[in-house]
ZAMARGU-4260 file (C-alpha; in steps of 0.2 Angstrom, whole numbers, plus 5000, padded with zeros to 4 digits):
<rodrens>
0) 4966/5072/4799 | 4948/5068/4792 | 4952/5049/4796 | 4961/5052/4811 | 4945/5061/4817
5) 4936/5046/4808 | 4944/5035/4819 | 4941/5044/4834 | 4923/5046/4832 | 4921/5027/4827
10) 4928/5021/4845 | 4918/5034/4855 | 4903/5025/4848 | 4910/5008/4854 | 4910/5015/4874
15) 4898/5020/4887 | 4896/5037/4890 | 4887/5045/4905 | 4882/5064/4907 | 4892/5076/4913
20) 4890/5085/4931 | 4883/5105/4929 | 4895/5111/4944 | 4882/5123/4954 | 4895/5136/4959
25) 4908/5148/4954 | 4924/5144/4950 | 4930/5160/4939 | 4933/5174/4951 | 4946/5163/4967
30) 4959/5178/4974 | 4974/5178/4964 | 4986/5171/4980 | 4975/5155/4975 | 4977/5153/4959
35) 4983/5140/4950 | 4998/5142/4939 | 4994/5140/4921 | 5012/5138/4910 | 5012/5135/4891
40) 5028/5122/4889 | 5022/5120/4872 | 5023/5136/4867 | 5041/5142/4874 | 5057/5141/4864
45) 5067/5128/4865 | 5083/5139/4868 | 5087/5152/4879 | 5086/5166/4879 | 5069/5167/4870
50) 5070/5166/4852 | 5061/5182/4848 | 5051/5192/4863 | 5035/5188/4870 | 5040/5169/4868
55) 5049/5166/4884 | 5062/5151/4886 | 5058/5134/4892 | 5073/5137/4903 | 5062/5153/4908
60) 5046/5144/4910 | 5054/5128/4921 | 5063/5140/4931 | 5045/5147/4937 | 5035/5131/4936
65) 5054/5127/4952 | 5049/5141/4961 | 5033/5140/4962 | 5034/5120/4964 | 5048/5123/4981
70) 5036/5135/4989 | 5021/5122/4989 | 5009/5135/4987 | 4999/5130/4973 | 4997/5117/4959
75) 5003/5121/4943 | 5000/5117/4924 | 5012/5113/4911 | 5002/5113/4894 | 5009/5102/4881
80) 5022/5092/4894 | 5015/5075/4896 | 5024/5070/4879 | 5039/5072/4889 | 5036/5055/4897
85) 5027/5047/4881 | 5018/5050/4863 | 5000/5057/4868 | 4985/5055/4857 | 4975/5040/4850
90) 4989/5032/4842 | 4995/5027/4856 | 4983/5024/4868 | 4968/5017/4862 | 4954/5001/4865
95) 4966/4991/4855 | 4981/4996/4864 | 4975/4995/4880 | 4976/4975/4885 | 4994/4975/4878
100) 5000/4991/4885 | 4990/4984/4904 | 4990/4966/4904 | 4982/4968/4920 | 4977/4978/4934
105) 4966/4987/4947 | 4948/4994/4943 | 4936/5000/4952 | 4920/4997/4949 | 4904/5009/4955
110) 4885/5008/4952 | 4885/5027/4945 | 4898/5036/4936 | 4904/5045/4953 | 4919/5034/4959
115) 4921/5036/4978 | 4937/5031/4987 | 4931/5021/5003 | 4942/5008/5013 | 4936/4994/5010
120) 4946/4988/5026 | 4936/4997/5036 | 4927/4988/5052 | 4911/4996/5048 | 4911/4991/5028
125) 4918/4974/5035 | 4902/4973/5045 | 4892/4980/5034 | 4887/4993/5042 | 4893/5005/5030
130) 4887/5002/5012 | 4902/5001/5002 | 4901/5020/4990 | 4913/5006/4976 | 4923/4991/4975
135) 4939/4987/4968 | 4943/4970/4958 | 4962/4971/4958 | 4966/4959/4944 | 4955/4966/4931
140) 4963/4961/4914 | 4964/4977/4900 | 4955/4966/4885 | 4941/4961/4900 | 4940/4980/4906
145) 4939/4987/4887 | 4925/4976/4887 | 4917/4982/4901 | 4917/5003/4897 | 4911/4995/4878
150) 4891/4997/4874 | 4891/4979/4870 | 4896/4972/4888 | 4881/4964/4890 | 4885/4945/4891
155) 4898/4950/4905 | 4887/4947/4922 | 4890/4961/4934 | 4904/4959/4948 | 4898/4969/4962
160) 4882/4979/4959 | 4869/4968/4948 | 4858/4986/4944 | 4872/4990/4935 | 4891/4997/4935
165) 4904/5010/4929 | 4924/5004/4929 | 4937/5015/4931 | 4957/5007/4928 | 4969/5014/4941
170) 4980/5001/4938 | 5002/5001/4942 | 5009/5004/4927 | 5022/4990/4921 | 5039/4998/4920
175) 5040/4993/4901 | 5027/5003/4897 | 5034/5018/4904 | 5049/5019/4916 | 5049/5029/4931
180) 5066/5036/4925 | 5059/5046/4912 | 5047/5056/4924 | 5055/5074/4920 | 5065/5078/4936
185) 5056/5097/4935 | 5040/5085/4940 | 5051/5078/4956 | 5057/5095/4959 | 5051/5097/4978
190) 5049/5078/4980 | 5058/5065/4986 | 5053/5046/4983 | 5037/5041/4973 | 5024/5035/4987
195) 5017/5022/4972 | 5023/5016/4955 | 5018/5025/4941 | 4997/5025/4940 | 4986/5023/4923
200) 4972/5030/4927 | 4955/5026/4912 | 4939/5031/4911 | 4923/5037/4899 | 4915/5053/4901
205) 4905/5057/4913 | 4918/5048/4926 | 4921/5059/4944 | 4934/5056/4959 | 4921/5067/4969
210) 4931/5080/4981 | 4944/5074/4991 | 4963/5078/4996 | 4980/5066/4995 | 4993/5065/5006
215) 5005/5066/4994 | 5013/5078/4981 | 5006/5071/4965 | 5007/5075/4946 | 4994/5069/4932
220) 4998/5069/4915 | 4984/5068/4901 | 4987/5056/4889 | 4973/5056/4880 | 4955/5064/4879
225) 4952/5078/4895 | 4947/5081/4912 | 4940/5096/4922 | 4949/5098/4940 | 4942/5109/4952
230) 4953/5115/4966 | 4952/5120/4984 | 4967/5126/4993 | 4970/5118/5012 | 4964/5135/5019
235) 4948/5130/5013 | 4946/5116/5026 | 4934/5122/5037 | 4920/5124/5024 | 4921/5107/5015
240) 4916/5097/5031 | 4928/5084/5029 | 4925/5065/5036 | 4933/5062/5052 | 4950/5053/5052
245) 4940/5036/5058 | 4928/5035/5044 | 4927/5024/5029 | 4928/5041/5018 | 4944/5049/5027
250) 4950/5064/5017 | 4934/5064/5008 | 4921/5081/5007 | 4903/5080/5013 | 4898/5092/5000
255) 4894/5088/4981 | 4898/5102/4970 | 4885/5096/4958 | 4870/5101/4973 | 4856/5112/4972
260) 4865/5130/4980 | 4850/5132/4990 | 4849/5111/4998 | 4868/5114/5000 | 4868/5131/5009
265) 4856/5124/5022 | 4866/5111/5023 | 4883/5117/5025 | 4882/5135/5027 | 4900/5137/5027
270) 4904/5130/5011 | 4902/5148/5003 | 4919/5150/5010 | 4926/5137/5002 | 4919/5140/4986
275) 4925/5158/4984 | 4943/5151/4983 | 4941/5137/4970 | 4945/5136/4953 | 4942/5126/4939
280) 4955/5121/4925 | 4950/5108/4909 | 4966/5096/4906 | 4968/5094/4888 | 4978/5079/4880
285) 4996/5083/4882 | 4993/5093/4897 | 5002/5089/4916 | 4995/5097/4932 | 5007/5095/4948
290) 5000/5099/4963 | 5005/5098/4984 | 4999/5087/4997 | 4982/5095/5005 | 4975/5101/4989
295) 4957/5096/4988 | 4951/5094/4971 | 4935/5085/4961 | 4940/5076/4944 | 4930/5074/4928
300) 4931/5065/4913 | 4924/5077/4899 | 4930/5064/4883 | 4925/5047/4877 | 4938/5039/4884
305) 4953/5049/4896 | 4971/5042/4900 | 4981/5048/4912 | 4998/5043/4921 | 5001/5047/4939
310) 5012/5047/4953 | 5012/5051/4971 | 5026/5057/4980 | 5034/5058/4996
</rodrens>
C-alpha cells in the first residue's frame, strides 16, 4: 500500500493541477422528492436473501436502483459498480497506460480549467462573432495528450490559445478496450440504444463542464481519481436562465455557481429557486452515477488525474 501510494503521489507531481472552484451556495438541505439516490453495490451481499440483516442483497439493491431508474425521476448512485465494466484504480489506468489503452482521440482544449461545450458550427463562432468559450482537436493522440496535462509541456507550442491552455480527453472508446456489451444491463435498464460509443473522459484537478443538461439518459462511471456533480432537477429550469435554443451555448446555464451570492442575486434573482433544490455528491473511484435526460448538473475533477467512462443513451 506504502508503494502503491508512492506511486500515486509521484505521477500527481508529473501533471498540472489548477485550484478547485469554492461553490457559493447550498447544496445540503434540497427537498427529499429531489434527491439523488445514493446505493452501496459494494457493500450488499452477493446472494439473496441478504446474508445477515441490515446487509440488503444486490438482488435487493438493483431491484431499487430499476425502480427508480424506470420512473426517471432522479439520478442515481451505485458505489463500488464501475468495476463491473473494468478493474478501477491506478493500475489500470494511469499516464503510461493511457497512449495504448487511447491511441487517439478527441480533446478539448480551453484557456482556463472551465471546459465549456460551445458549437463550434455555429454561424456566429463561424464568423466570429462569438469568441469561441473552447476548441476541440479531434485527433489528439494519448502519448501527445499525457504530454500536454504534464508540468513539463513546455516545448509543445499551444494549439488554440497562445496565453496558455487546459486539455480535457473525451475521446470514443475503442471497443478493445472496453466492449459495449459489458455495460451492465441494470445501467440500460430504462434505455434503449446508446446515442454515442462508449466516452473516456480525462482530466486534472481543477477541471469543470460548467452547468449544463443532456438530451440523453447517460451514465458515468469513475475509473480513477474523483469528481464533485452538482445536480438540478428539470423543475429547476426557470431559475438557471438557460441559453436560447439558437445560441452557441444551447443547453448551457447563465449562472456560475462559483459567483459572488450577492453579484449573482442581482443578476439572476431567480436562481434562489434553483439552488434550494440542488445537491451535490463526490464520485469516488469505483463509483457510477446514472442519470435522466434534463438533469442539469456542473462536474469537477477534485484528483490529480480523473478517468471516467460514459455513455449516452437514447
Amino acid at each position: 500500500e506504502e508503494a502503491e501510494a508512492g506511486r500515486e503521489e509521484a505521477e500527481a507531481g508529473r501533471l498540472k493541477s489548477d485550484d478547485l472552484g469554492r461553490l457559493t451556495i447550498d447544496t445540503a438541505n434540497s427537498p427529499r422528492h429531489t434527491r439523488v439516490l445514493d446505493l452501496a453495490w459494494d457493500r450488499a451481499s452477493g446472494g439473496s436473501p441478504p446474508f445477515f440483516r441490515g446487509t440488503p442483497s444486490r438482488a435487493r439493491v438493483e431491484g431499487i436502483a430499476r425502480r427508480a431508474l424506470a420512473a426517471g425521476r432522479r439520478p442515481v448512485v451505485l458505489r463500488g459498480m464501475a468495476s463491473e465494466i473494468a478493474p478501477v484504480g491506478r493500475a489500470l489506468w494511469n499516464l503510461d497506460t493511457l497512449p495504448t489503452l487511447l491511441p487517439r482521440g478527441r480533446v478539448r482544449v480551453s484557456p482556463s480549467p472551465t471546459f465549456t461545450f460551445v458549437r463550434e458550427r455555429h454561424p456566429l463562432c463561424r464568423s466570429g462573432a462569438y469568441p469561441l468559450p473552447s476548441r476541440v482537436c479531434e485527433a489528439m493522440s494519448g502519448s501527445e495528450f499525457v504530454a500536454r496535462i504534464g508540468l513539463a509541456a513546455g516545448g509543445l507550442p499551444p494549439l488554440f490559445y497562445p496565453a496558455g491552455e487546459r486539455y480535457y480527453m473525451q475521446a470514443d472508446l475503442p471497443a478493445e478496450t472496453i466492449q459495449a456489451g459489458r455495460v451492465p444491463a441494470l445501467w440500460r435498464s430504462l434505455l434503449d440504444s446508446p446515442a454515442q460509443p462508449l466516452r473516456l473522459w480525462v482530466s486534472t484537478r481543477g477541471a469543470t463542464t460548467p452547468l449544463h443538461f443532456d438530451s440523453a439518459d447517460s451514465f458515468l462511471a469513475q475509473m480513477r481519481g474523483s469528481k464533485r456533480v452538482t445536480f438540478f432537477p428539470p423543475a429547476a429550469l426557470r431559475g438557471l436562465y438557460p441559453y436560447p435554443a439558437d445560441h452557441p451555448l444551447h443547453r448551457r446555464a447563465r449562472p456560475s455557481l462559483y459567483a459572488a451570492p450577492d453579484e449573482r442575486a442581482e443578476d439572476y434573482p431567480r436562481f434562489s429557486e434553483a439552488a434550494a433544490v440542488a445537491q451535490t455528491i463526490e464520485l469516488h473511484e469505483g463509483d457510477v452515477v446514472i442519470f435522466p435526460r434534463n438533469w442539469w448538473h456542473n462536474v469537477e475533477t477534485t484528483s490529480a488525474l480523473s478517468v471516467s467512462v460514459g455513455c449516452r443513451f437514447v
